[in-house]
Structures are given as C-alpha cells and as structure tokens.
N, C-alpha and C positions, 0 to 999 in steps of 0.2 A: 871409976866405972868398971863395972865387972862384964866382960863378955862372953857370951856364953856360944858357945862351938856346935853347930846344929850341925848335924847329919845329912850328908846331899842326897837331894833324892834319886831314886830307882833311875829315872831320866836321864838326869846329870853325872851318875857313874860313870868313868871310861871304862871302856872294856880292857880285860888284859889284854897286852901284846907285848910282844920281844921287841926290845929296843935292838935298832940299829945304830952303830955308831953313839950309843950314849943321848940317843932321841927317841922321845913317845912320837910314833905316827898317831895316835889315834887321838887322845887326849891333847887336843892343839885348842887353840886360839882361838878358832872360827867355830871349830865341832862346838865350843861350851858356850859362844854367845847365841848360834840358832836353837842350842836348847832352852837356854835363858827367856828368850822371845817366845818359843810356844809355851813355855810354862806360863809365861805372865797371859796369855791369849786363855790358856784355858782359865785363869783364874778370874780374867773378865769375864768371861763364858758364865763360870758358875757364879761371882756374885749377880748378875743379873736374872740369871733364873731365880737365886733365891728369893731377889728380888721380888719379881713377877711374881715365885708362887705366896708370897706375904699378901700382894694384891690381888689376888683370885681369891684367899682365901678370907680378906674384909669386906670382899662384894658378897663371896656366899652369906656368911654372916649378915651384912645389912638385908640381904634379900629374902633370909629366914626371918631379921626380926619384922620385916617389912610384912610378909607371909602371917606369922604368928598376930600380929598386931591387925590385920584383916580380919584373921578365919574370929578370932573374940569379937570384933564387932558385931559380924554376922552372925555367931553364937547370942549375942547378946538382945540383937534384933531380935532372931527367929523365938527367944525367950517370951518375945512380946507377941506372939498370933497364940492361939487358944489352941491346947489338945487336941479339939474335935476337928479343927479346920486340918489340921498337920493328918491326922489317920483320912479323912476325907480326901487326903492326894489334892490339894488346891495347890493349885500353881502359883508362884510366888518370883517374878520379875526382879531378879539382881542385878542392877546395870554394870555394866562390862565399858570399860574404857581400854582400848590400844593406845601405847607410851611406846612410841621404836626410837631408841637412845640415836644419838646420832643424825637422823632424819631431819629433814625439812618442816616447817609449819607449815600447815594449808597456806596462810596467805602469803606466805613466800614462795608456796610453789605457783600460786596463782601472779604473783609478781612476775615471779622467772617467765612464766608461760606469759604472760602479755608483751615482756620485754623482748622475748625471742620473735614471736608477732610481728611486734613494730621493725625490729630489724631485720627479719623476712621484706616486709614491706617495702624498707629503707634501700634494702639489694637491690628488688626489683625493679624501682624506681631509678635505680642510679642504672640498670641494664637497661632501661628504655632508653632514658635519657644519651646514654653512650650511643643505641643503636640509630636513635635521630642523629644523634650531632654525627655519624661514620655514613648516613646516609645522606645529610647535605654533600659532605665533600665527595663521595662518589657519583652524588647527579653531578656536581660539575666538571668533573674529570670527564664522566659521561658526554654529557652533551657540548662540551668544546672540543671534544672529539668527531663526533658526531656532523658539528657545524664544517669540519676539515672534510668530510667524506661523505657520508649520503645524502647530507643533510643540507651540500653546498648549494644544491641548482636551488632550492626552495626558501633561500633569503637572499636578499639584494646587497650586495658587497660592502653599503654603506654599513645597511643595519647590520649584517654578520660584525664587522668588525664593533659598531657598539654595545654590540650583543658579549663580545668575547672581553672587551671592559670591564662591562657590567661585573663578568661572572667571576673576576681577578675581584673584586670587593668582597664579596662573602668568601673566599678562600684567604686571602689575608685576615678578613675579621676573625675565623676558625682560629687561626693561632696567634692571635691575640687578646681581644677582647671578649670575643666568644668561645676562649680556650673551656671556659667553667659557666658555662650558663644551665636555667633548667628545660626541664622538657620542649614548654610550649613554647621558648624561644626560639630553638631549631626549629619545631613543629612549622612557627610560621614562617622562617627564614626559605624552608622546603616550599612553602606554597605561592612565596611572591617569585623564588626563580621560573616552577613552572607554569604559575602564573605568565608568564614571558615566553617561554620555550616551549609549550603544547600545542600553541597556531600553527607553528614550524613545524612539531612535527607530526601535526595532523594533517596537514597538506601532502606530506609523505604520503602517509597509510591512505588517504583515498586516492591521491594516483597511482599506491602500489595492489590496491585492492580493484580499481574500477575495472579494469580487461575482465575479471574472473565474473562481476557481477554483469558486465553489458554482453557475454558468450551465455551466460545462462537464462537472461531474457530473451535475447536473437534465438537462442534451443528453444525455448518455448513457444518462444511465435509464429515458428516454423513447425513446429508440433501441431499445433491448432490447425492452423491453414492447412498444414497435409490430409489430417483427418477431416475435417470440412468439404476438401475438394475432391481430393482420390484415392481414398479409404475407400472399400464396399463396407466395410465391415460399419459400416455408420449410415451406410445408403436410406434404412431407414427411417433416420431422422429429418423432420422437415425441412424444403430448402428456405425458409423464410427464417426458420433456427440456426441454418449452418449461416445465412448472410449474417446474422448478427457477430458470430464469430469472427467470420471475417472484416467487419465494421471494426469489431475492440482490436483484433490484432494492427490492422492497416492504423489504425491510432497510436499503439504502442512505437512504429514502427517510427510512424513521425516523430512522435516526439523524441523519439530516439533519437533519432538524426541528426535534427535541431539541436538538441543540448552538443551532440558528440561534434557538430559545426562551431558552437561558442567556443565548447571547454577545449580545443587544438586549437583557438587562436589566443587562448591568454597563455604567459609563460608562466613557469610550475609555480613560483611562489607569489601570487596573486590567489584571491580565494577563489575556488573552484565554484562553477555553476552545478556540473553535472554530481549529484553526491552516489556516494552509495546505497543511502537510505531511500534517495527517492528509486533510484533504480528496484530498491528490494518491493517498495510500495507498488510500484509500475508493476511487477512480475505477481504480486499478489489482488491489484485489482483484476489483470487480466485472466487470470486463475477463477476468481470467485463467477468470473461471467462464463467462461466458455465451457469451464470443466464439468457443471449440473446440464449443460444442453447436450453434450458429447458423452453424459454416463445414463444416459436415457437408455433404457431396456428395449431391448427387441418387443412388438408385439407379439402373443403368443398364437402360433396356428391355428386354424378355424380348427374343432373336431368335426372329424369325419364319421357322417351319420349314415350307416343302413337302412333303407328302408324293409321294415318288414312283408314276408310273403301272407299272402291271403291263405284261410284255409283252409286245405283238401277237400273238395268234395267227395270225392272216392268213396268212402267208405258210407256215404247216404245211397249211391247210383248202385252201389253192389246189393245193398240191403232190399234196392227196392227190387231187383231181379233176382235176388233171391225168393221174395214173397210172389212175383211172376212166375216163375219154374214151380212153386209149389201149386199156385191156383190152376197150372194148365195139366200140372200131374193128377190131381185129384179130378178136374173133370175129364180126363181120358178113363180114369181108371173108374168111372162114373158110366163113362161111354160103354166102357165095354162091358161093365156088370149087366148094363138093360141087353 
C-alpha cells in the first residue's frame, strides 16, 4: 500500500512558537482535535448544501418540463379556433386548477372540521355534566347545614333527623357509584333531594318575608281611611263614595286579623295559612276599589258671567236739544225781523 502524505490544512497548522523547556504550547493535544471536529462539521455543512442544491435544481427542471409540456398543449388547442375568431378578441376560458404541495384535501379538511365539532361538543358535555354532578354535592352540604341553623325551628326533630339520613345517601353514592354517570343522572338526583327540601325551606321565606308584606297592607289601609275621613283635599268627593272605601278597607282589616289569629297559633313548621301571595292579592284588590274613587277630579268652578250694561242714551237726549236750541233760535230771530 502506498501512502500518500497530504498537506494539513490552513486550520490545522500550528502557529509558530518558542518552545519552552523542549515543549510546543501551541501545537498540543486538545488544540488539533477541536480543530478536527470543526473541519468535519463544515464538511457536513457543505455536503448537504450540495446536496439540497442537486434537489432545487430537479424540481426546476421538472417544473420547466412540467411548464413547456402545458404551454404546447395550449399552442396546440389555440391552433384549433379559426384566424377570424383570434383578431375578433373572443375570449377563450383556460381552466386554471390550484395544486398547494403539501396541503390538506378538501375532504380532510372537512373531516378535521367535523371532528373538532364533535369534540367541542364532547367538552361541553363533560363541563355540564361535571357542573351537575359539583352541584348535587353542594345542595347537600348546603342544606344539612342549613337544617343545623335557620332551618332548625321549621322541621320537627324526627323528620330533621330522617331528613339528614336521607341526604348521607346521595353523598356516598357521588363517590361511588355515581363517581362517572351522565348529565341527566345528577340532573334528577338534584330534583328528588329538592323535591324533599323546598317545603322546609319555603315555610322559611314566607315567615321571613310576611311582616314586610302585612306593614305594607296595614300602610295602605290606613292611607284610604285617612283620605276618606280627614283629607279636605278630597271633601269633594261624595260621602256615599268615601263609605265604600271605607267598607273594602274595614274588610281588609278583618281578614287581616283572622289570618294573623290562625297563622301565631301554628308552630313554624306546619304549613302556613297566612301566605304572602294572598296578602299581595288583598293589597291589590283593595287598590283597584278605592284608588279610581279617591283620583276623582275636583269639579271645575262655575264661570263668572258679567252682565252686560244697556246702552247710552246720551247721545239721542243731546241730539234732540240740539234740534231744540236751533228751532227756538230761528223763531226768535224770526221775531225780531217782523
């Protein structure tokens, strides 16, 4: 084998330097394998480029014979219409197709786009579902809470405590059985607890609401009466009108009573007699009676009529002593001519 002695390159030279002690600082070890390493890096470097430009330069290629092999077609067509139609300027429809290399096909973008859809959809559904099944177990955190403190005077000690049974069932079942269910399972899990717990706590809200509704009937019915009795400002209106008022209010008043009699002798959590709704009905029947007889218009003052004066004589009584004075000058001056 014959070896042949190549020449290092321009990179690979050590530079001169003065030896110390009978050693090259420069020219070591280390120095000549990091130059080793970047020469082989550039030499990947450049066979890849030349790489690369070998394959730019067979797509232009294909893309000219691609090009050339069209434009002869079209030559070949446009050979086929007539001289006369070509100078005439007629227009001539080439269909044009877009080809983007790399791209999606229509029905895969229409795939992709349905597929995104249904899994939009698929979220959704699992964020509802989550937001029932986190709303069951906060009603019953809720209302056995609830049943400990406002809620206590308005169930009877038995039922509270079957009540607080109960509500240990669906909280075990949550992280068990109904760890992974769907929508409409919570859905109806939610409606037979309140199913159960709304009587309770609707007996609340109308003994916590009825004082506001039976102060604003009593305002009202004391309103009427006042304006009825000793208002001027309604004087008026006839007294056969103000008794009516007084009739609907003195009715209101009873049956006020009566109810406010039953509903302070049942204890809170029995069902109420007295509701809210009927009090709002009570404050709006007595409304529609009294308030058109008490918005009755003043009648409006008589007009005040002048009678007119008769007219002057004067000036006939002067006229006619003037024709006097003149008949009695002419016969004096009559007189005294003879």
């Amino acid at each position: 084998m014959i070896g042949l002695q190549l020449p290092l390159p321009q990179t690979l030279r050590p530079e001169k330097s003065e030896t110390v002690g009978g050693r090259d600082d420069t020219f070591d070890k280390e120095n000549l394998k990091k130059r080793l390493v970047d020469l082989k890096q550039k030499l990947i470097y450049a066979t890849i480029n030349f790489f690369y430009a070998q394959l730019v330069f067979l797509e232009a290629i294909v893309k000219l014979y691609m090009f050339l092999n069209t434009e002869v077609a079209d030559i070949e067509w446009l050979d086929g219409v007539s001289g006369s139609s070509k100078e005439e300027g007629q227009e001539i429809h080439i269909p044009v197709s877009e080809v983007v290399y790399g791209a999606m096909l229509p029905a895969d973008v229409q795939q992709a786009v349905e597929k995104k859809i249904e899994m939009a959809l698929q979220d959704r559904v699992m964020e509802e579902t989550k937001d029932k099944k986190n709303a069951v177990e906060a009603y019953v955190y809720d209302i056995r809470n609830k049943l400990h403190d406002k809620l206590f005077e308005f169930v009877t000690d038995s039922d509270r405590e079957q009540l607080i049974a109960k509500l240990q069932e669906p909280e075990d079942w949550l992280y068990e059985d109904g760890e992974d269910e769907i929508k409409g399972v919570y859905v109806a899990k939610l409606y037979e607890l309140k199913k159960q717990c709304d009587p309770i706590e609707q007996h609340y809200k109308e003994h916590s609401e009825r004082c506001s509704f039976v102060g604003r009937l009593v305002e009202r019915v004391n309103w009427f009466k006042q304006a009825a009795v000793g208002d001027p400002k309604y004087d008026h209106i006839d007294m056969s009108e103000k008794q009516k008022v007084l009739s609907e209010c003195s009715k209101a008043e009873n049956w006020l009573r009566e109810a406010q009699q039953v509903q302070d002798g049942l204890p809170k959590h029995a069902e109420p007699v007295l509701l809210s709704a009927d009090i709002r009905k009570r404050e709006e029947a007595i409304n529609m009676v009294c308030r058109p007889i008490l918005s009755k218009p003043k009648p409006a003052p008589p007009k005040l009529v002048i009678p007119k004066k008769p007219a002057s004589s004067a000036p006939a009584s002067l006229g006619l002593i003037f024709v006097f004075l003149v008949l009695i000058h002419d016969a004096w001056n009559k007189f005294i001519s003879d």
